[in-house]
BALOBA-1460 file (C-alpha; in Angstrom, 3 decimals):
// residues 230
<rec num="1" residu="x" x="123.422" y="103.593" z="116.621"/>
<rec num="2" residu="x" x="119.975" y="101.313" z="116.517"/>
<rec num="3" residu="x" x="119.432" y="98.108" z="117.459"/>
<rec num="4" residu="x" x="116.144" y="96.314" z="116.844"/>
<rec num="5" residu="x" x="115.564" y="92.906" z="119.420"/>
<rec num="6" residu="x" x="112.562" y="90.739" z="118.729"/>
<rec num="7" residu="x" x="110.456" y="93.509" z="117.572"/>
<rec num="8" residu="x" x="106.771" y="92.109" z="117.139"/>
<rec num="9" residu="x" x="104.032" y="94.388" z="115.474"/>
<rec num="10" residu="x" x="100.201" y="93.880" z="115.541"/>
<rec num="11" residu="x" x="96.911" y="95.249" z="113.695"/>
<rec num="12" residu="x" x="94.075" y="93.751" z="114.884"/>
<rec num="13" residu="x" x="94.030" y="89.880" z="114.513"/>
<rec num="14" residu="x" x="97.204" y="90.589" z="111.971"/>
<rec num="15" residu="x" x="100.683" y="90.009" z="112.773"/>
<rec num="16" residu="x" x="102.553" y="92.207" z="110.623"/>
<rec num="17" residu="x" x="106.164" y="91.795" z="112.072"/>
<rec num="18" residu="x" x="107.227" y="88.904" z="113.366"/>
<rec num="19" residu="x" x="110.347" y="89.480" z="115.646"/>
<rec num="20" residu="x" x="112.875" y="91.534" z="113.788"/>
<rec num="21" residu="x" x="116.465" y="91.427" z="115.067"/>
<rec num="22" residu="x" x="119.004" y="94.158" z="113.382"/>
<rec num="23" residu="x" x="121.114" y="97.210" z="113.948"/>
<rec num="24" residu="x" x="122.228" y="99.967" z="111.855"/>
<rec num="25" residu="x" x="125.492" y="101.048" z="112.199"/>
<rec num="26" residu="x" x="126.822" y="104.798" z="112.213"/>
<rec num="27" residu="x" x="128.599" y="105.899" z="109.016"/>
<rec num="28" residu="x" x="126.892" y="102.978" z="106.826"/>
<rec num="29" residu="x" x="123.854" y="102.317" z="104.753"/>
<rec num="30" residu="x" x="121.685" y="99.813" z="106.072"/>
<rec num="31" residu="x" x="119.057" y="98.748" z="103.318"/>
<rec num="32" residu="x" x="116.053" y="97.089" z="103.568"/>
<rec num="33" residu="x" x="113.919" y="95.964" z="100.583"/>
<rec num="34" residu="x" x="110.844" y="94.561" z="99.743"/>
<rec num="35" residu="x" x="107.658" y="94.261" z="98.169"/>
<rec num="36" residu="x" x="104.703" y="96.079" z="98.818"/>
<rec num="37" residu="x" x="102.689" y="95.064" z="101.924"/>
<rec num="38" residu="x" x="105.663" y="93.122" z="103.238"/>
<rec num="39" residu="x" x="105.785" y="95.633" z="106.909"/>
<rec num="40" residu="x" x="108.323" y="97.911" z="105.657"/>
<rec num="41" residu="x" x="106.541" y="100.958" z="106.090"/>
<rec num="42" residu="x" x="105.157" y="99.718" z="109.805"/>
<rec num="43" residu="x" x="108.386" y="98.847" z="110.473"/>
<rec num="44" residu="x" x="109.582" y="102.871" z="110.136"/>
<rec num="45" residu="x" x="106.513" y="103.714" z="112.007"/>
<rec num="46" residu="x" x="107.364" y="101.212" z="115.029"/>
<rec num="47" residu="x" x="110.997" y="102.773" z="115.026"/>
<rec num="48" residu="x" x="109.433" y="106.505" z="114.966"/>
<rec num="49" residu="x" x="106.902" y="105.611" z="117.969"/>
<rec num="50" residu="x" x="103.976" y="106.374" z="115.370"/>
<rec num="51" residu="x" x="102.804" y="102.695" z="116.171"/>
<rec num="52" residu="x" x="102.975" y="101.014" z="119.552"/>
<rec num="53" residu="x" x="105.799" y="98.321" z="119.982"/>
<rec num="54" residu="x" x="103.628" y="94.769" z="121.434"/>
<rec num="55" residu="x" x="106.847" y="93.144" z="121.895"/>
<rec num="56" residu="x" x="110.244" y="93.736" z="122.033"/>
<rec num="57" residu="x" x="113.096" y="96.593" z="121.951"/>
<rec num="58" residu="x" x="114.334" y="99.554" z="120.332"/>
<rec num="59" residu="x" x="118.148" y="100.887" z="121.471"/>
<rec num="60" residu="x" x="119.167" y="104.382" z="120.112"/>
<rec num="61" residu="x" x="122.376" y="105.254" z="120.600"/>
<rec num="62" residu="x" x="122.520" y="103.459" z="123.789"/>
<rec num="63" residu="x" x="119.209" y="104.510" z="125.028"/>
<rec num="64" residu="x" x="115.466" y="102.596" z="125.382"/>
<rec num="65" residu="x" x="113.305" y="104.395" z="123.416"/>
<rec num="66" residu="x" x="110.993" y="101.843" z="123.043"/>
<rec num="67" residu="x" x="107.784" y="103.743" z="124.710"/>
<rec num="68" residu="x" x="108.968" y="107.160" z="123.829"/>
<rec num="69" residu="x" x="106.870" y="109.277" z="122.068"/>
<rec num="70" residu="x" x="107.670" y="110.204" z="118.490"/>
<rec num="71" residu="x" x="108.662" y="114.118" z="119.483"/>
<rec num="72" residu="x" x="111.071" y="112.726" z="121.897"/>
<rec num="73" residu="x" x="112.735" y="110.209" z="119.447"/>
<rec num="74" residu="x" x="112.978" y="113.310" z="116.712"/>
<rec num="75" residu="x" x="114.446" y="115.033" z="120.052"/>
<rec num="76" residu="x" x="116.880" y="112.327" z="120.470"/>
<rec num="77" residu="x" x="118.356" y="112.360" z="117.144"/>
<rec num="78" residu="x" x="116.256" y="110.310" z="114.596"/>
<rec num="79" residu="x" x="115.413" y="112.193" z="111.287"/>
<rec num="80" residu="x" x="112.650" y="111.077" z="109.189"/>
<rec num="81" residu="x" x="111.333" y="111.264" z="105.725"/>
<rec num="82" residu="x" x="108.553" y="109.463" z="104.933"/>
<rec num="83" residu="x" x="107.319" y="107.793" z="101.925"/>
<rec num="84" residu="x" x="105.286" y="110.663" z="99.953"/>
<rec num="85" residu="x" x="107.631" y="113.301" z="101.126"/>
<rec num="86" residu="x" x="104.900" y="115.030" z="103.144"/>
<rec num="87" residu="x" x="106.125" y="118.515" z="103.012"/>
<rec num="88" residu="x" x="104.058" y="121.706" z="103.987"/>
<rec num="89" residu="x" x="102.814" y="122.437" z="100.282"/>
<rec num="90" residu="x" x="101.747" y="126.166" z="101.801"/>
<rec num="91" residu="x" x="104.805" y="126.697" z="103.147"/>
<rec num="92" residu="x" x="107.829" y="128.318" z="101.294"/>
<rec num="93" residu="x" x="111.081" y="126.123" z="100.432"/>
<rec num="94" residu="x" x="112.650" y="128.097" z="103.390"/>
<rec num="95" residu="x" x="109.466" y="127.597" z="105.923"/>
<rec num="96" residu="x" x="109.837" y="124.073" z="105.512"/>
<rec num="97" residu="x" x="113.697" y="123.767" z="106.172"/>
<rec num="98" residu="x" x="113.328" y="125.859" z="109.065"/>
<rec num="99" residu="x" x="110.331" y="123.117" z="110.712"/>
<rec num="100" residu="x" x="113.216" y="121.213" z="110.891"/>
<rec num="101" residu="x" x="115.016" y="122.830" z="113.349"/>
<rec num="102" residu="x" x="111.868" y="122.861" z="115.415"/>
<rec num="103" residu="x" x="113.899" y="120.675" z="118.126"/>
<rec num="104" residu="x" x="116.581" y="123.053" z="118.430"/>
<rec num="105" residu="x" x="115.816" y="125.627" z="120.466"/>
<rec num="106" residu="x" x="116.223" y="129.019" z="118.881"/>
<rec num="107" residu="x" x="117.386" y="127.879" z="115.225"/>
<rec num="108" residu="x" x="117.349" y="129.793" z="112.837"/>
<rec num="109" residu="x" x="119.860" y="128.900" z="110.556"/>
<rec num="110" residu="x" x="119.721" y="126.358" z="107.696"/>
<rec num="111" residu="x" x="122.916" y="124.247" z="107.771"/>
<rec num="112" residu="x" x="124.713" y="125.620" z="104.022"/>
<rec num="113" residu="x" x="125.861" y="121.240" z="103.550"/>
<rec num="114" residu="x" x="121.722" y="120.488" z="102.459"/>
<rec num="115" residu="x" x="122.284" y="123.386" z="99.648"/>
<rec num="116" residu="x" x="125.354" y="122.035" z="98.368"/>
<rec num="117" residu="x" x="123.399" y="118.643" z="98.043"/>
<rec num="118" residu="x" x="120.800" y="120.041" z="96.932"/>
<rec num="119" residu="x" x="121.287" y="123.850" z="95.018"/>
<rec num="120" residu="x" x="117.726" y="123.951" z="93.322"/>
<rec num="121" residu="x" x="116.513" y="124.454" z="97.014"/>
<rec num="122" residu="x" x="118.456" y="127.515" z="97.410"/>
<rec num="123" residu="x" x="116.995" y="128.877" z="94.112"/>
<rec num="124" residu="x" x="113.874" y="127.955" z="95.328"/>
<rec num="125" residu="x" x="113.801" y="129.475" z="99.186"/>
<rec num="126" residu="x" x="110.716" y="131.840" z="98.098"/>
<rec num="127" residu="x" x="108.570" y="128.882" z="96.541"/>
<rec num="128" residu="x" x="106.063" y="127.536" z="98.411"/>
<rec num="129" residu="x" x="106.221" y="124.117" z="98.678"/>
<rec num="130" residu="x" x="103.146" y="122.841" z="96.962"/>
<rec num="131" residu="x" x="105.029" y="124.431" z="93.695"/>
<rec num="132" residu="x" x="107.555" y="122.044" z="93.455"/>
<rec num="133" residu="x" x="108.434" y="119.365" z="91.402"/>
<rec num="134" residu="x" x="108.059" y="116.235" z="92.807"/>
<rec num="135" residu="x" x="111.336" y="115.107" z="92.538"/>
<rec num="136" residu="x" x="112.150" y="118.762" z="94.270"/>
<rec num="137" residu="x" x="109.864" y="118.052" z="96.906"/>
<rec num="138" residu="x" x="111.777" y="114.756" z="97.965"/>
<rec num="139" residu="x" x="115.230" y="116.782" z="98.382"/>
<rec num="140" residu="x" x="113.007" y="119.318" z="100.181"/>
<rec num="141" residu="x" x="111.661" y="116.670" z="102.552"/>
<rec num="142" residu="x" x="115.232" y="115.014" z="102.650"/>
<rec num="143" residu="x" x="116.538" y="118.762" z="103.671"/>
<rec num="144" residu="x" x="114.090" y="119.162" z="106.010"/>
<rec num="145" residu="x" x="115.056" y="116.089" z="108.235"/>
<rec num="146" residu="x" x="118.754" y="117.062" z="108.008"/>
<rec num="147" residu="x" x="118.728" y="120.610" z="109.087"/>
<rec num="148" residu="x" x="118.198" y="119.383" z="112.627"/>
<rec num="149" residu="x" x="121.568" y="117.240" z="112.522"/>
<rec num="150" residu="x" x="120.617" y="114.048" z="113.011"/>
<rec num="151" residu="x" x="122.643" y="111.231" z="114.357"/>
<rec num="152" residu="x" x="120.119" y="108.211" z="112.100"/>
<rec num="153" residu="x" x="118.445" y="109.081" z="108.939"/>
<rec num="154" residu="x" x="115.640" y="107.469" z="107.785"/>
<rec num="155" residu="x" x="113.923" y="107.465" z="104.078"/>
<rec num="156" residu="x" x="111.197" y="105.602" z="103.356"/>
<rec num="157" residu="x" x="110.949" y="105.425" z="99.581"/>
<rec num="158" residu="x" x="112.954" y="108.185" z="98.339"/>
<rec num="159" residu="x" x="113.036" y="107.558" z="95.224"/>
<rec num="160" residu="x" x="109.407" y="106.401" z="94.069"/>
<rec num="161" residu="x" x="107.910" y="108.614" z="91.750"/>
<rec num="162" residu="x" x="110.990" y="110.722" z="90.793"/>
<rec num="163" residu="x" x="112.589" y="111.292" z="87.393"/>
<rec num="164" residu="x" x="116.345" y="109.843" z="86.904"/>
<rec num="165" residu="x" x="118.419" y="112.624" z="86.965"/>
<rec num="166" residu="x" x="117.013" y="113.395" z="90.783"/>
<rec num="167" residu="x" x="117.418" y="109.993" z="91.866"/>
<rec num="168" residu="x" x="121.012" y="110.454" z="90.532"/>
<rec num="169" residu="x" x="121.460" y="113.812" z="92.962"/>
<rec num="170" residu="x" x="119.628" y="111.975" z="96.494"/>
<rec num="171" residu="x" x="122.058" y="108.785" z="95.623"/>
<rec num="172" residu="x" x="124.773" y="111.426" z="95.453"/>
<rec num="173" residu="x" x="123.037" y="113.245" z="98.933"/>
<rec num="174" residu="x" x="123.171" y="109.864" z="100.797"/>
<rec num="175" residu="x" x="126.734" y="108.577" z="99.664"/>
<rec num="176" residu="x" x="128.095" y="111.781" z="100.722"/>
<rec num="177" residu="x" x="126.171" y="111.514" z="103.996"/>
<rec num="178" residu="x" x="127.715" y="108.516" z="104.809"/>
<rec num="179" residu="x" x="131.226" y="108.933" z="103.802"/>
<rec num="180" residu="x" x="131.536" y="111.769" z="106.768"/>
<rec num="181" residu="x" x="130.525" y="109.205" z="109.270"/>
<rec num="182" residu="x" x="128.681" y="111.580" z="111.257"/>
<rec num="183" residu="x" x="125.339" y="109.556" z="111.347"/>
<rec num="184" residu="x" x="123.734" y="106.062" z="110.339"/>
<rec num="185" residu="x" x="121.491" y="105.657" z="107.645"/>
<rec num="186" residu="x" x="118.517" y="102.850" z="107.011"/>
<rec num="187" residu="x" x="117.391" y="103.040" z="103.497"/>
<rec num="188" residu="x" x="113.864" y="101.290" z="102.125"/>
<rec num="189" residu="x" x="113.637" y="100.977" z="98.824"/>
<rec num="190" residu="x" x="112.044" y="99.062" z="96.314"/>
<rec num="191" residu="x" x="114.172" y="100.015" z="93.448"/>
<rec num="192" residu="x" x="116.961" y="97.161" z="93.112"/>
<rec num="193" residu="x" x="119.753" y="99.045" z="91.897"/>
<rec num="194" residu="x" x="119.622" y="102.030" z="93.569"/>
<rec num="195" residu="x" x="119.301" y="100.249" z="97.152"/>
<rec num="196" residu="x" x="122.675" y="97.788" z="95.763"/>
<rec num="197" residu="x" x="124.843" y="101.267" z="95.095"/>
<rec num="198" residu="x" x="124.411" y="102.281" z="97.972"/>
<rec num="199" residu="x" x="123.775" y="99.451" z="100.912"/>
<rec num="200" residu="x" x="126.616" y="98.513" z="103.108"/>
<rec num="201" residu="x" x="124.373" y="95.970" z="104.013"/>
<rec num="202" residu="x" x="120.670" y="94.837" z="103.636"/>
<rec num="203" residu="x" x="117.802" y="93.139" z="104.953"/>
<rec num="204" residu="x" x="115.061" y="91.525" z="102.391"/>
<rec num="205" residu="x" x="111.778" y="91.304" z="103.895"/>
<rec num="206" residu="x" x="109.063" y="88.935" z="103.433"/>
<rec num="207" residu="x" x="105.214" y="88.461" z="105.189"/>
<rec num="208" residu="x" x="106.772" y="90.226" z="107.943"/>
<rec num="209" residu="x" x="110.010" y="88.250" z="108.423"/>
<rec num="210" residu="x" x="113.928" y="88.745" z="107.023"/>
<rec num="211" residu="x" x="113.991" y="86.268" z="104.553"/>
<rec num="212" residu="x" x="117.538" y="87.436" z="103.459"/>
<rec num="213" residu="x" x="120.488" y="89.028" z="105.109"/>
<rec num="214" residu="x" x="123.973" y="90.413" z="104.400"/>
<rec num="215" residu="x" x="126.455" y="92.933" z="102.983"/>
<rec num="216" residu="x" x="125.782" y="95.006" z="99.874"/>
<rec num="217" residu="x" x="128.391" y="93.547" z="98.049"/>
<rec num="218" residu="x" x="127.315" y="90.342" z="97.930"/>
<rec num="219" residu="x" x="123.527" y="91.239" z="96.758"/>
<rec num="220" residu="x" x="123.984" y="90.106" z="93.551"/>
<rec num="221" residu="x" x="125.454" y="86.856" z="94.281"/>
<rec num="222" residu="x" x="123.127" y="86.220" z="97.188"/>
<rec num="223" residu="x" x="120.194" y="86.479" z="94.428"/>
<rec num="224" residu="x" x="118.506" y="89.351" z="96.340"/>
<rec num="225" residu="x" x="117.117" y="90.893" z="93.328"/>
<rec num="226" residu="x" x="115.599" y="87.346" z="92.285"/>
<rec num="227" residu="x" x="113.618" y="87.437" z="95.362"/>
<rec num="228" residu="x" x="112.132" y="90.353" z="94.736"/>
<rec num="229" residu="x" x="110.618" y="89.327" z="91.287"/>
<rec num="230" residu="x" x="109.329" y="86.529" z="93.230"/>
């Protein structure tokens, strides 16, 4: 569904990322870990079109969208949510899942599959946003991106900042997302074990690089959360 070729990545006199190579495959969860300040979050941004690529390519679903703006990406397929949820706090719980189907033209219905991930929302369709918990707010934000359908999720720290029981419920969300092998799935986390439930495979980044690469199954004998402590 994506495939990343030599992407390079530039602030300044800074090289941030330094010729990433990697797909991510429909109906599997591709995770990619690291420490802060690694290029994690620029590398969401450079798949989104919210930075320019300097070098290199990005392939969705068979398509350049390397120089596409980041409406026409959303347009394409790509849901995002990014790290600090970013919801409309003024908004209500059902203003917010409707932005989401801002791409389809005339859509007015919230797909019923994000309340049976997530039933608080449904309780909650009158609340504004800015009312929620936070951990409520991340479903929210997670609901949002899937109400337009998309064929490649991404989530960009879901589960900083939330208590336990929610993180259980979005690990719950994303498994079952998977398992119906209707879209692919690139997960950044910084949270060891919830990133090994659920990868099919990872990437571990470093100073901008891949310093580690391979199938969720073997993260534990690869040492993968060892390099992290690092």
């Amino acid at each position: 569904m994506l495939k990343v070729d030599s992407l390079h990545q530039a602030y300044g006199g800074s090289h941030i990322l330094r010729g990433l190579s990697f797909t991510v495959e429909t109906g599997k969860v591709t995770t990619l870990l690291g420490r802060n300040g690694v290029g994690k979050t620029t590398l969401l941004k450079s798949l989104m079109g919210l930075v320019r690529t300097r070098e290199g390519s990005i392939t969705f679903d068979g398509r350049d969208i390397t120089h596409l703006p980041p409406h026409a990406r959303v347009q394409a397929g790509i849901g995002y949510v990014p790290q600090g949820r970013e919801i409309f706090p003024r908004l209500t719980v059902a203003e917010n899942l409707l932005m989401g189907l801002a791409t389809k033209p005339g859509g007015t219905r919230i797909p019923e599959r994000i309340f049976d991930m997530f039933p608080v929302l449904k309780q909650m369709m009158h609340r504004r946003g800015g009312d929620l918990s936070g951990g409520q707010q991340q479903q929210l934000a997670i609901g949002r991106a899937l109400a337009m359908g998309p064929k490649l999720l991404i989530l960009d720290e879901p589960t900083e900042g939330i208590q336990p029981s929610i993180i259980k419920d979005i690990e719950r969300a994303i498994r079952t997302l998977a398992a119906t092998g209707e879209m692919a799935i690139l997960l950044v986390e910084q949270y060891y074990d919830f990133a090994e439930s659920l990868a099919d495979q990872y990437l571990l980044m470093e100073r901008g690089e891949f310093i580690m690469r391979g199938r969720g199954e073997t993260m534990q004998q690869d040492g993968v959360r060892e390099a992290l402590a690092v």
